[in-house]
C-alpha positions as CSV (number, residue, x, y, z in Angstrom):
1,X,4.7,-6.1,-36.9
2,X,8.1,-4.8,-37.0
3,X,8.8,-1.2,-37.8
4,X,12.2,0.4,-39.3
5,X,13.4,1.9,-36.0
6,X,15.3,5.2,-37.4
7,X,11.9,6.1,-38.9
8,X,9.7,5.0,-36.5
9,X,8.2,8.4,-34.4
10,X,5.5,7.6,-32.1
11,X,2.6,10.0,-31.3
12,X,2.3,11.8,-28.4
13,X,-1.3,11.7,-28.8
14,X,-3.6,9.1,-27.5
15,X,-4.9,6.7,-29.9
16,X,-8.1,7.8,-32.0
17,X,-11.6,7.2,-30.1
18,X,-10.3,7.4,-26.7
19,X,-11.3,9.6,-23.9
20,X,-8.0,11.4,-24.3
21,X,-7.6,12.3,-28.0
22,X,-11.3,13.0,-27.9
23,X,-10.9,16.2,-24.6
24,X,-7.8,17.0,-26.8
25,X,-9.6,17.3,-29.8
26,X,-12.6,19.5,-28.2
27,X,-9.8,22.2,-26.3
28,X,-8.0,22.3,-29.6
29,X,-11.1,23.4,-31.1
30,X,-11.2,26.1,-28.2
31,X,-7.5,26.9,-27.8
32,X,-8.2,30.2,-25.9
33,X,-11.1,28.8,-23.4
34,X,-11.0,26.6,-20.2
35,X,-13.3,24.1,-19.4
36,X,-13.9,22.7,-15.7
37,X,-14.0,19.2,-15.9
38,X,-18.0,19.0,-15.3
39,X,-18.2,21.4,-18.7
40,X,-15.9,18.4,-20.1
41,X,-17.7,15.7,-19.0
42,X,-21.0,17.0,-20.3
43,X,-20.2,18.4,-23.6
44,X,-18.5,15.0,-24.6
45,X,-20.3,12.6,-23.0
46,X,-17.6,10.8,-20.9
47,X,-18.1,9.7,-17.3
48,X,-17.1,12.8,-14.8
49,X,-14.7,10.3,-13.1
50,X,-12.6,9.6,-15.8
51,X,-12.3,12.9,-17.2
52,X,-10.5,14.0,-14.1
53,X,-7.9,11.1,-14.4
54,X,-7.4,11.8,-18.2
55,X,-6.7,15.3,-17.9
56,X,-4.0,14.7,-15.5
57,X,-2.7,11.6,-18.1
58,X,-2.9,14.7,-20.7
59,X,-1.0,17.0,-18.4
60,X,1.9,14.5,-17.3
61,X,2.4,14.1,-21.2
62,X,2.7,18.2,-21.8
63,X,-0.2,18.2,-23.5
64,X,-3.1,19.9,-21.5
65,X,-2.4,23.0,-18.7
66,X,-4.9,24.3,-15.6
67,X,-5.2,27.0,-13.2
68,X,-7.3,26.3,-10.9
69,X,-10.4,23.9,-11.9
70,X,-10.0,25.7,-15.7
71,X,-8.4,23.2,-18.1
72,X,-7.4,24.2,-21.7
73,X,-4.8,22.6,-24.3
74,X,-1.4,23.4,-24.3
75,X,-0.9,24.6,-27.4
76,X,3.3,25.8,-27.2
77,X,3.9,22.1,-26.0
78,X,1.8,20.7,-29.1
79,X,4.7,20.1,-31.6
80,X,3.7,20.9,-34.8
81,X,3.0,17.4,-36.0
82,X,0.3,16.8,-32.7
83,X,-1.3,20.0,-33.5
84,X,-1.6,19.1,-37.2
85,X,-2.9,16.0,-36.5
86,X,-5.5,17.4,-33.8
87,X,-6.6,20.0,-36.6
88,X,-7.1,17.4,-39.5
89,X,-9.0,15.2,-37.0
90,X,-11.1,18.0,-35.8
91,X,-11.7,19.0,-39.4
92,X,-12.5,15.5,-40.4
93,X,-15.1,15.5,-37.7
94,X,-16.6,18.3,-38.6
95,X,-17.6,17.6,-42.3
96,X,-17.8,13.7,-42.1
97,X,-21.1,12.6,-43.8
98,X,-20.7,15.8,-46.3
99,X,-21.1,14.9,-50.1
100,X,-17.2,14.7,-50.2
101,X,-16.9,12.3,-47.2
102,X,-19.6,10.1,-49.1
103,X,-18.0,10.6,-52.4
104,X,-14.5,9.4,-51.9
105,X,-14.0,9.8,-55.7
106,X,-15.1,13.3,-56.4
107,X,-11.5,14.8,-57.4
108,X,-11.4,12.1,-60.2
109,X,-13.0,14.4,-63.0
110,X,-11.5,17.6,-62.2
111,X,-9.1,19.0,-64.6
112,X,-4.8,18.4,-64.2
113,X,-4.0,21.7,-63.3
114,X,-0.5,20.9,-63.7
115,X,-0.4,19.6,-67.5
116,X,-2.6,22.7,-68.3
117,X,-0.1,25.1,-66.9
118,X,2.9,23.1,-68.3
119,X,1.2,23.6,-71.9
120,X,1.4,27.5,-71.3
């Protein structure tokens, strides 16, 4: 499908669902913390081999830093549209199945804030 090239911004970001947006999403949830890559593989459930090659993918991007066998996000290389995107995901993840997940309505019969202030 084509795209209107002036507007068009790719991510930086791996697509959704992938070993890489997924160790993204878990360091930006633990921005101050390094993880080796055993610690990765374990909490996420990814093969140990290929956490390895996807933090060094994450890495040559800018998006990931080490020292030593520690690996944490890079948050000052985040632009703030990556790290936006990380948070809303992360946030998404953490309340999907709640009643407003299930209930895509539930804003539908709260009050217009904005026609009730205009009528002041």
């Amino acid at each position: 499908m084509p795209v209107d090239f002036e507007q068009y911004h790719p991510s930086d970001l791996p697509n959704e669902g992938t070993n890489g947006r997924r160790i993204l999403e878990y360091l930006a949830q633990h921005p101050d913390l390094g993880f080796t890559p055993s610690e990765l593989a374990n909490e996420l459930d990814i093969p140990r081999g290929s956490v390895g090659t996807t933090l060094s993918r994450l890495e040559e991007r800018g998006l990931v830093r080490h020292k030593g066998e520690y690996w944490a996000i890079n948050i000052e290389a985040c632009d703030a549209q990556s790290a936006s995107e990380i948070g809303l995901q992360a946030v998404a993840d953490q309340f999907e199945g709640d009643h407003y997940d299930e209930n895509p309505d539930w804003d539908a019969s709260l009050p217009d804030v904005d026609a009730e202030t205009s009528n002041e």
